[in-house]
TILOLUM-625863 format. One record per residue (C-alpha): x, y, z. Coordinates in steps of 0.1 Angstrom, whole numbers. Layout:
N
{X=X Y=Y Z=Z}
...
//
This chain:
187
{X=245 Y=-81 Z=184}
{X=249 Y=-82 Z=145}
{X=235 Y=-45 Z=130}
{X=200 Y=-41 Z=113}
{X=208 Y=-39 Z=71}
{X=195 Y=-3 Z=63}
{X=160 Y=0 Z=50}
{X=157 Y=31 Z=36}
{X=184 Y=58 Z=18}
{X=208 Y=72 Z=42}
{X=203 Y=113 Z=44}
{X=168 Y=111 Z=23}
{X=141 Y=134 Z=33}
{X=111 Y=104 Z=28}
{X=88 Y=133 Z=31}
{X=96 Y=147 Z=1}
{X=73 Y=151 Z=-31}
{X=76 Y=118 Z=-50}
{X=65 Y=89 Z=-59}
{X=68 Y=53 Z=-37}
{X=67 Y=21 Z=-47}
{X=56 Y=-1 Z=-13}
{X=55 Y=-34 Z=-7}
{X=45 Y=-47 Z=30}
{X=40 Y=-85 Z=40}
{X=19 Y=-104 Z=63}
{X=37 Y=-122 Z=93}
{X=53 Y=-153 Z=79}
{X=34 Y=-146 Z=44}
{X=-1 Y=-160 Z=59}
{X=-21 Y=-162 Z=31}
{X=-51 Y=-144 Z=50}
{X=-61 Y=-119 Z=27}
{X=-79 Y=-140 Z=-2}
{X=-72 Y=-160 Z=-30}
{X=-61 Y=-155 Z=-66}
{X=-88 Y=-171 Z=-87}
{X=-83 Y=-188 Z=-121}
{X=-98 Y=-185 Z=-154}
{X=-94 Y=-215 Z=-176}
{X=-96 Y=-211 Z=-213}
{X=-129 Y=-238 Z=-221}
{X=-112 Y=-272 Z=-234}
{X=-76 Y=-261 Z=-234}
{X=-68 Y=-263 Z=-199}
{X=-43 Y=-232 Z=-204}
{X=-52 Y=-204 Z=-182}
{X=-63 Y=-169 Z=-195}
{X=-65 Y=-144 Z=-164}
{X=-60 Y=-144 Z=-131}
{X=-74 Y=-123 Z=-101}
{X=-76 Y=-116 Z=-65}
{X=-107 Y=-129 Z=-47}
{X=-107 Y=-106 Z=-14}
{X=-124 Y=-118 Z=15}
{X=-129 Y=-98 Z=48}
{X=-95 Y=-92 Z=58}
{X=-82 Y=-82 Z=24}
{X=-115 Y=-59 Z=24}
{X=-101 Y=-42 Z=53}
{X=-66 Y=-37 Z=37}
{X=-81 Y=-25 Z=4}
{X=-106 Y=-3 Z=23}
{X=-75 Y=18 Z=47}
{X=-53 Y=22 Z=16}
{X=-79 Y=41 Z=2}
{X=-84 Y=59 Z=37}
{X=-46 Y=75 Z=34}
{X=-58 Y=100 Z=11}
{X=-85 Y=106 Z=28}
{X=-70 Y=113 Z=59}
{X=-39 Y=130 Z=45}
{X=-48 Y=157 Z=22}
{X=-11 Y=158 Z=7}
{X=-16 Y=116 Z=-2}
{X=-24 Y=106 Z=-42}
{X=-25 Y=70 Z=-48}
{X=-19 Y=54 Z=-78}
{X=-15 Y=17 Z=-87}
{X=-24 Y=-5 Z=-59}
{X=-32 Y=-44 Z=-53}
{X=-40 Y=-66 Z=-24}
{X=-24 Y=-102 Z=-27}
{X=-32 Y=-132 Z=-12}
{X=-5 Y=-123 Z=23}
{X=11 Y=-86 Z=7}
{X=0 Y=-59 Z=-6}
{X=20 Y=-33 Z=-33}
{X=11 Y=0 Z=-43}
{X=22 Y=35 Z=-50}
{X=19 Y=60 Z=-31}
{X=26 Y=101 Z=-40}
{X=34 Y=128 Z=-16}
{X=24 Y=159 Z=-30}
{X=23 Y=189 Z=-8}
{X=13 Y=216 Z=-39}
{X=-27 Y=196 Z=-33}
{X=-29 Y=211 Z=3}
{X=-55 Y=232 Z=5}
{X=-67 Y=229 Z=-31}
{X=-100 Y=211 Z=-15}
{X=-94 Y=178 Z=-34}
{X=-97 Y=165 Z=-1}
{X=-113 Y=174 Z=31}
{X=-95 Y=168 Z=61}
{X=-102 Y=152 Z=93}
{X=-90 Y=153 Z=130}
{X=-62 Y=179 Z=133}
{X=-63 Y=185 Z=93}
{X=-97 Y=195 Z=92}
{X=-90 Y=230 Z=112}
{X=-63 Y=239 Z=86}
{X=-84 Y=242 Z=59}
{X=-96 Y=272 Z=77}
{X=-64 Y=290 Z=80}
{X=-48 Y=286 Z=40}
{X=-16 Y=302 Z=59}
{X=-9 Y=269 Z=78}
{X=6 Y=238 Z=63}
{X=-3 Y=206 Z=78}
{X=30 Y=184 Z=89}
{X=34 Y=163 Z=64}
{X=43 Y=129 Z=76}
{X=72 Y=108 Z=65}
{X=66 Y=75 Z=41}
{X=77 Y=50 Z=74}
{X=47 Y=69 Z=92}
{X=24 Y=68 Z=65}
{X=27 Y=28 Z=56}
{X=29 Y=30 Z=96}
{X=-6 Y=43 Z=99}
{X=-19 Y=21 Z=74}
{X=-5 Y=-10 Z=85}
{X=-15 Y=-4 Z=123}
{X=-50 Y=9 Z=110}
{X=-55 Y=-22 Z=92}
{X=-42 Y=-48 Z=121}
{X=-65 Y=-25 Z=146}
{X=-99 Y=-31 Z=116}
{X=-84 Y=-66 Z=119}
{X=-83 Y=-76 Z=151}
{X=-115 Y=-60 Z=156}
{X=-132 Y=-84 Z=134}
{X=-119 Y=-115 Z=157}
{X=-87 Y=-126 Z=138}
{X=-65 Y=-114 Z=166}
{X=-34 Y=-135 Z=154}
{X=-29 Y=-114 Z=126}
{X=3 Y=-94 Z=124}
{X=23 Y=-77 Z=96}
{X=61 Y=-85 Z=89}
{X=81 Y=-55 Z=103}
{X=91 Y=-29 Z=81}
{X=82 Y=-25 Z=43}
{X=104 Y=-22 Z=10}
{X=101 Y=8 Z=-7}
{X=116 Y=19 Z=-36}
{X=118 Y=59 Z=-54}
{X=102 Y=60 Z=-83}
{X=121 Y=88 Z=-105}
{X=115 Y=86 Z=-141}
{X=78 Y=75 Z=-162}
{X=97 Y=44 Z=-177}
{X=98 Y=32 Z=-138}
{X=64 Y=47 Z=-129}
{X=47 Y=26 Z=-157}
{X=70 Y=-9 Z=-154}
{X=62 Y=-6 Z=-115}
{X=23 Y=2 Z=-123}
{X=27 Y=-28 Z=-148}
{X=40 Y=-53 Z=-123}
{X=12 Y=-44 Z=-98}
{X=-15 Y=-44 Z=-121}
{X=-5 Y=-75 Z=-135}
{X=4 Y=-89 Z=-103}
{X=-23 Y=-119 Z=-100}
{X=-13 Y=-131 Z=-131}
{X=22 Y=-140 Z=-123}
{X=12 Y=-149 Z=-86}
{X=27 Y=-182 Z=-94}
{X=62 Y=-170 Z=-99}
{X=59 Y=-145 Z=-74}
{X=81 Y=-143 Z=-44}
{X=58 Y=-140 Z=-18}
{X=38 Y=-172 Z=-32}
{X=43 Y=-199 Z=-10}
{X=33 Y=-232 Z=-16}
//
């Protein structure tokens, strides 16, 4: 049996206080979470801006990227979009927050914010993007769309200097705009 190629750096603590870059598909790139929406300049048929149109299912993947922080009071996120069958965003673990209140806990985090001494475990970036993505197929499949699946794994990628924080931020942001060049656009 040929070997898995290596997703992630060999040796590195993915727990560590930084910033991630994530990118995570749907199953064979369904298209399932909306639709990027035009805007025509009047009379000159070039276009001037595009967006993404969520409907319910990119509601629900919106909604629980927003829920990781809420949940995990050592999560900031940062850029973030939800494409027509991906989503990309970044994600910062920062354990210095813990306990600062800027987020109150729930489930087993709740009853450390009664004990400053104890530090909650804080989870990995696999198990992070691993609780959202089963959150959101669980919010999904609840809704009656019980074909949907996500493409295993996700790309990640350090962010370690501003110049890469703000091109990264860029390139989501602007995302909808070049969806037609984009890699995950299929036809």
């Amino acid at each position: 049996m040929k070997e898995r190629k290596r997703n992630r750096l060999k040796g590195y603590d993915y727990s560590s206080d930084y910033l991630y870059f994530v990118t995570s598909c749907v199953q064979d790139r369904v298209c399932c979470f909306g639709e990027i929406e035009i805007a025509e300049s009047v009379g000159t048929g070039r276009n001037l801006s595009q967006r993404m149109i969520l409907n319910e299912l990119g509601a629900i993947a919106e909604k629980q990227w927003y829920w990781l922080s809420e949940q995990y009071p050592y999560v900031i996120l940062h850029a973030f979009i939800v494409m027509p069958n991906h989503i990309h965003g970044i994600i910062e673990i920062n354990r210095n927050i813990v306990g600062t209140g800027r987020v109150v806990g729930t489930g087993r985090d709740l009853s450390l914010q009664h004990d400053p001494s104890q530090q909650p475990k804080i989870k990995s970036l696999s198990e992070l993007i691993g609780a959202y993505k089963t959150t959101v197929s669980k919010q999904i499949h609840l809704s009656g769309f019980l074909d949907f699946q996500w493409q295993r794994s996700f790309h990640e990628h350090i962010i370690r200097d501003e110049k890469s924080y703000e091109t990264i931020s860029n390139y989501i942001i602007n995302n909808p705009n070049n969806w037609e060049q984009d890699n995950f656009h299929i036809l």
